[in-house]
C-alpha positions as CSV (number, residue, x, y, z in Angstrom):
1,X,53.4,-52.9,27.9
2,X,56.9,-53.5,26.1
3,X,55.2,-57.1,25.4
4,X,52.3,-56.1,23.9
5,X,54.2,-53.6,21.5
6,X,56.3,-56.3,20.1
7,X,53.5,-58.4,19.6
8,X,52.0,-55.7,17.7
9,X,55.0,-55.2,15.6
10,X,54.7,-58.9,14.9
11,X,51.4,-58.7,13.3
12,X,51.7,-55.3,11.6
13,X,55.0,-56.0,9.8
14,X,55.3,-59.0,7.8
15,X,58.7,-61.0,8.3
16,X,59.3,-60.1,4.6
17,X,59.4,-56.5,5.5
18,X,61.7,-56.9,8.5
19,X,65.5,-56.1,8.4
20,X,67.6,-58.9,8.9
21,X,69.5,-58.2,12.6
22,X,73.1,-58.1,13.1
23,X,72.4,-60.4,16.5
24,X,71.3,-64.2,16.6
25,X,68.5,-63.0,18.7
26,X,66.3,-59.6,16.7
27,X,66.0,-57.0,19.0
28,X,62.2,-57.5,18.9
29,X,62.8,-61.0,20.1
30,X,65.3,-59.9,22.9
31,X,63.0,-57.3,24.0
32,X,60.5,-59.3,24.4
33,X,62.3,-61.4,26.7
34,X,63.5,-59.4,28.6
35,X,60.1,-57.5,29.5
36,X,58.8,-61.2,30.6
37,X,62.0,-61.7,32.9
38,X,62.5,-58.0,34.2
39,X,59.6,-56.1,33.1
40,X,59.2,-53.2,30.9
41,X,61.4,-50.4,32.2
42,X,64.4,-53.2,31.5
43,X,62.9,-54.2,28.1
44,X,62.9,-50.5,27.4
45,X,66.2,-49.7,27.8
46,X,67.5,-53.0,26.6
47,X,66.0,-52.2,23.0
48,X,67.7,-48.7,23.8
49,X,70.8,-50.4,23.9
50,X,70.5,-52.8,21.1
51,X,69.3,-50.3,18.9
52,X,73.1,-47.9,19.4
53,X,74.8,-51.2,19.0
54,X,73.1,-51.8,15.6
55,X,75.8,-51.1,12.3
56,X,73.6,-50.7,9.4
57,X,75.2,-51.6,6.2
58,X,77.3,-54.6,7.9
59,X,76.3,-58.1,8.7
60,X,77.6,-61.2,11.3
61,X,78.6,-64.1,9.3
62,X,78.9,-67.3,11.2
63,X,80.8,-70.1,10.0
64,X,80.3,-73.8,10.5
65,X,83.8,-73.9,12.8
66,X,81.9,-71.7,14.9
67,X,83.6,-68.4,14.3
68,X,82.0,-65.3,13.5
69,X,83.3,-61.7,11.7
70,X,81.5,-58.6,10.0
71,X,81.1,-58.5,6.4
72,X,79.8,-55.0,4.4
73,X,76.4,-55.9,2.8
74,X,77.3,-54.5,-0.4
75,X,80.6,-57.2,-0.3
């Protein structure tokens, strides 16, 4: 079920109306995955979790050396 709403929400929302995620992997993406390894109660609460782990108003910035750190969208 989780599966099928994220394919949904693929083909609904354009990728030009999407908000760019904090993680390497979008939560729609990762919950996705998840429901195909460890089904839908999993998926469910894993978007739960990404979801309180989101910081609007900051990005991850990943440099070529391989580090990463937080930067506030507005600079």
């Amino acid at each position: 079920m989780v599966a099928l709403l994220v394919h949904l929400y693929w083909y609904l929302v354009p990728l030009s109306r999407r908000r760019r995620c904090l993680f390497r992997e979008s939560c729609s993406h990762h919950a996705f995955r998840i429901a195909k390894q460890s089904g839908d109660l999993a998926a469910a609460m894993a978007i739960v979790r990404r979801i309180r782990l989101c910081r609007p108003g900051y990005s991850l910035v990943h440099s070529e050396v391989g580090s990463s750190h937080l930067r506030y969208v507005v600079g």
